[in-house]
C-alpha positions as CSV (number, residue, x, y, z in Angstrom):
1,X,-23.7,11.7,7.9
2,X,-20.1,11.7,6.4
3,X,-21.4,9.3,3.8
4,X,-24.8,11.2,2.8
5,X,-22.4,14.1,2.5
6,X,-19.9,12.1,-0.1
7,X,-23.0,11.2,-2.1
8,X,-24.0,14.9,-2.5
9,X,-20.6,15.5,-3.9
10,X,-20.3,15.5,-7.4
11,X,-16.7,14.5,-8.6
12,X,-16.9,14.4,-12.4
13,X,-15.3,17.9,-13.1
14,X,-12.5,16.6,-10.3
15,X,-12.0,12.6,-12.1
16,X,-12.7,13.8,-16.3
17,X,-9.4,15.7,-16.4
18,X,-7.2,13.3,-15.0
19,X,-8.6,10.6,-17.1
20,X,-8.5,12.9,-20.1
21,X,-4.7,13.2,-19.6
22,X,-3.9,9.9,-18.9
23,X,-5.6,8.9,-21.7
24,X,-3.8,11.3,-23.9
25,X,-0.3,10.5,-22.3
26,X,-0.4,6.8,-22.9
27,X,-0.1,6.2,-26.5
28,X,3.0,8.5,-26.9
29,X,4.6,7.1,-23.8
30,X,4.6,3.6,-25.7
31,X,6.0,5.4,-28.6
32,X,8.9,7.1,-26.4
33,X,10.1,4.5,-24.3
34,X,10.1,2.1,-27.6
35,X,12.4,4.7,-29.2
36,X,14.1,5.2,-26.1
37,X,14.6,1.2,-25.7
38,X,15.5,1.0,-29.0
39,X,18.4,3.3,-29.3
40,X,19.4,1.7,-25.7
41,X,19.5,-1.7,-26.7
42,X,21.5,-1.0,-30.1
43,X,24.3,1.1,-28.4
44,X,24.3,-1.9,-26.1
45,X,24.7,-4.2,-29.3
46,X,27.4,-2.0,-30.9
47,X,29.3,-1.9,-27.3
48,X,29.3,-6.0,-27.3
49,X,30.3,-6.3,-31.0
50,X,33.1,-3.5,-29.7
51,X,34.4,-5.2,-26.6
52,X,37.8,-6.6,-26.5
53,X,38.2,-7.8,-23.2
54,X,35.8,-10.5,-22.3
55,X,34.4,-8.7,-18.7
56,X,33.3,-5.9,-20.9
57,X,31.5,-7.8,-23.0
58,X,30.2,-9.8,-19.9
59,X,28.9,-6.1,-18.5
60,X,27.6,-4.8,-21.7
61,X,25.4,-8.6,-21.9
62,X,23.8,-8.0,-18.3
63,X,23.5,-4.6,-19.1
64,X,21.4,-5.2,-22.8
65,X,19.2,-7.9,-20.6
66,X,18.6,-5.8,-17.5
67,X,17.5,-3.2,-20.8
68,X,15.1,-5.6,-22.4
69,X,13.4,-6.5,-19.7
70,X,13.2,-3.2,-18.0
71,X,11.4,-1.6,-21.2
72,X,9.3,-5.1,-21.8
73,X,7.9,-4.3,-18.1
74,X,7.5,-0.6,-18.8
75,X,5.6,-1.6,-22.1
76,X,3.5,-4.3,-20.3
77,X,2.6,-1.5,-17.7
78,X,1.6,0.5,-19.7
79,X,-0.7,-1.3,-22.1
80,X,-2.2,-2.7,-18.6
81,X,-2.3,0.6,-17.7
82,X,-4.4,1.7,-20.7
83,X,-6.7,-2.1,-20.9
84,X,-7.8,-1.0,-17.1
85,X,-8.8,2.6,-18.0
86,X,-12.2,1.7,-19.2
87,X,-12.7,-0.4,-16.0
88,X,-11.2,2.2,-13.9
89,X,-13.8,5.1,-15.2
90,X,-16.7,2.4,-14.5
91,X,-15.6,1.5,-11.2
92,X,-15.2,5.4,-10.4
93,X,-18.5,6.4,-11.8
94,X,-20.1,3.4,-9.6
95,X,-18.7,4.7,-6.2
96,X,-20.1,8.3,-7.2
């Protein structure tokens, strides 16, 4: 009964807007956090080239690779993120 009931139920107008928007958000979300990561990882840079004392420099090194891979992540995220859309919608429009 529950399931006959779920069948009747048309979800479209509920699962179009929230694919609409997360296909909008994704492109300039890979444009942010690579400006973002950017500007990070050259303040980083300059703080190295700046250090005097050798733990600062030590810091500001783990610091500019916890950076790079943290934003190498978020990009491959969200490029996984927008590869699995198309599957996503066809998986969604198969359970409706």
């Amino acid at each position: 009964m529950i399931k006959s009931l779920l069948l009747a139920i048309d979800f479209t107008p509920i699962v179009s807007p929230i694919i609409d928007v997360l296909n909008a958000i994704l492109w300039p979300m890979i444009a942010v956090v690579g400006a973002a990561g950017t500007i990070y990882c050259v303040i980083l840079g300059v703080r190295i080239a700046k250090a005097d004392d050798q733990a600062v420099r030590e810091k500001a090194k783990r610091d500019l690779l916890g950076a790079i891979i943290g934003f190498v992540l978020i990009f491959v995220l969200i490029i996984a993120l927008k590869l699995a859309m198309p599957i996503l919608q066809d998986w969604v429009k198969t359970q409706i």
